[in-house]
N, C-alpha and C positions, 0 to 999 in steps of 0.2 A: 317689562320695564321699558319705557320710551327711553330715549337718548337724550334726554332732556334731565330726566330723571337723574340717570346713569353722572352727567356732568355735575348735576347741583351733589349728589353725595360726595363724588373725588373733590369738588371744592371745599366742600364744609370738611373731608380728608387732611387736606389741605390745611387751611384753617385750626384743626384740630394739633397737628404737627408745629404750626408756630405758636398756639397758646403753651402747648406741652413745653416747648422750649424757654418760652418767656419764666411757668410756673417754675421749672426745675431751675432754671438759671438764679431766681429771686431765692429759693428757698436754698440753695447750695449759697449765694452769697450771704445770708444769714445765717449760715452754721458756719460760716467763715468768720462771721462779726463775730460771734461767741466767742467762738476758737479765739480770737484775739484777743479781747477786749475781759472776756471771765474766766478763760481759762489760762490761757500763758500770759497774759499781761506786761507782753513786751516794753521799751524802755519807749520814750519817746519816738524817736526816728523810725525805729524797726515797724510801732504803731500806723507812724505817718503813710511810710514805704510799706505796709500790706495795705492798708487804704487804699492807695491810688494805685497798686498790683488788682484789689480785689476788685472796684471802680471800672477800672480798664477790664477787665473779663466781662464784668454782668453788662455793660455798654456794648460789649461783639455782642454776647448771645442775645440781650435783647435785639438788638439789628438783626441777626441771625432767622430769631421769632418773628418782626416784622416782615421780614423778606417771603417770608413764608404765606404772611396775611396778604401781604399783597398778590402775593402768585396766586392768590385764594379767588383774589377781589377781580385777578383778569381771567382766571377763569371761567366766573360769572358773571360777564362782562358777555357771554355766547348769551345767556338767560333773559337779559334785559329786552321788553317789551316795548320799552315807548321813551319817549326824551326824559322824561321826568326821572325817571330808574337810572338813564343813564347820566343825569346831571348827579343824582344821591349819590354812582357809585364812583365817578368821578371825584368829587368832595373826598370819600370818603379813601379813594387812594391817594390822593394831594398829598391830605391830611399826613395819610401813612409815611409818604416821600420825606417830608416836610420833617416827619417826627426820625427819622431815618439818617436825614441830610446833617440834623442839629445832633444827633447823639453820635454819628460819626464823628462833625467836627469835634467836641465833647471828647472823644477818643484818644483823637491824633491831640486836643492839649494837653491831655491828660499821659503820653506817653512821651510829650515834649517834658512834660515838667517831672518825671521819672528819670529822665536823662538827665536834664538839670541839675537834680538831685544826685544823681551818681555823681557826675562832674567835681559836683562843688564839695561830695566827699571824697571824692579821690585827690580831691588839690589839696584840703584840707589835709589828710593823711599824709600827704606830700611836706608839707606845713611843718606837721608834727616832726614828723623823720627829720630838718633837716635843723629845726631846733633844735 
């Protein structure tokens, strides 16, 4: 086996390890949808408030799976033979940054407005009590 060889398998490795992440992440957030929505059929809020708990989770571990694809993508970055390979694989990590950058942001609003949501039921509760 060349050394050439050796690099392209630990990258498609690689690679292998962030689909794996992505796949189980999707399908663990989907028996969570269940979980809620057919099986305990929480009240409104509690509904709301596992959403954007469950949201927030599958948004790391997909970043988690990308992070993965891209360490894939510099990997085979040693492989690249000529400009044109290296413009495709360029694109094709941007792309991944890109998708990375936006489900982060995505994240961090999504655990703004969790907080939010505590906030405005803790005042509220506050509310109640002093009624």
């Amino acid at each position: 086996m060349t050394p050439l060889i050796i690099i392209e398998i630990i990258a498609w490795i690689i690679a292998g390890f962030g689909l794996t992440v992505i796949v189980l992440a999707s399908f663990d957030a989907f028996l969570h949808l269940i979980n809620t929505f057919i099986i305990r059929r929480p009240d409104e809020y509690h509904k709301r408030m596992d959403l954007i708990v469950l949201r927030g989770k599958l948004t790391t571990r997909i970043i988690f799976g990308l992070d993965f694809l891209i360490a894939s993508d510099i990997v085979l970055s040693v492989l690249v033979p000529n400009l044109e390979e290296i413009a495709r694989l360029g694109g094709t990590v941007l792309i991944r940054v890109v998708l990375t950058f936006l489900i982060s942001k995505e994240t961090q609003d999504l655990e703004r407005r969790q907080e939010a949501e505590r906030e405005h039921d803790h005042l509220s509760g506050r509310e109640r009590e002093i009624i």
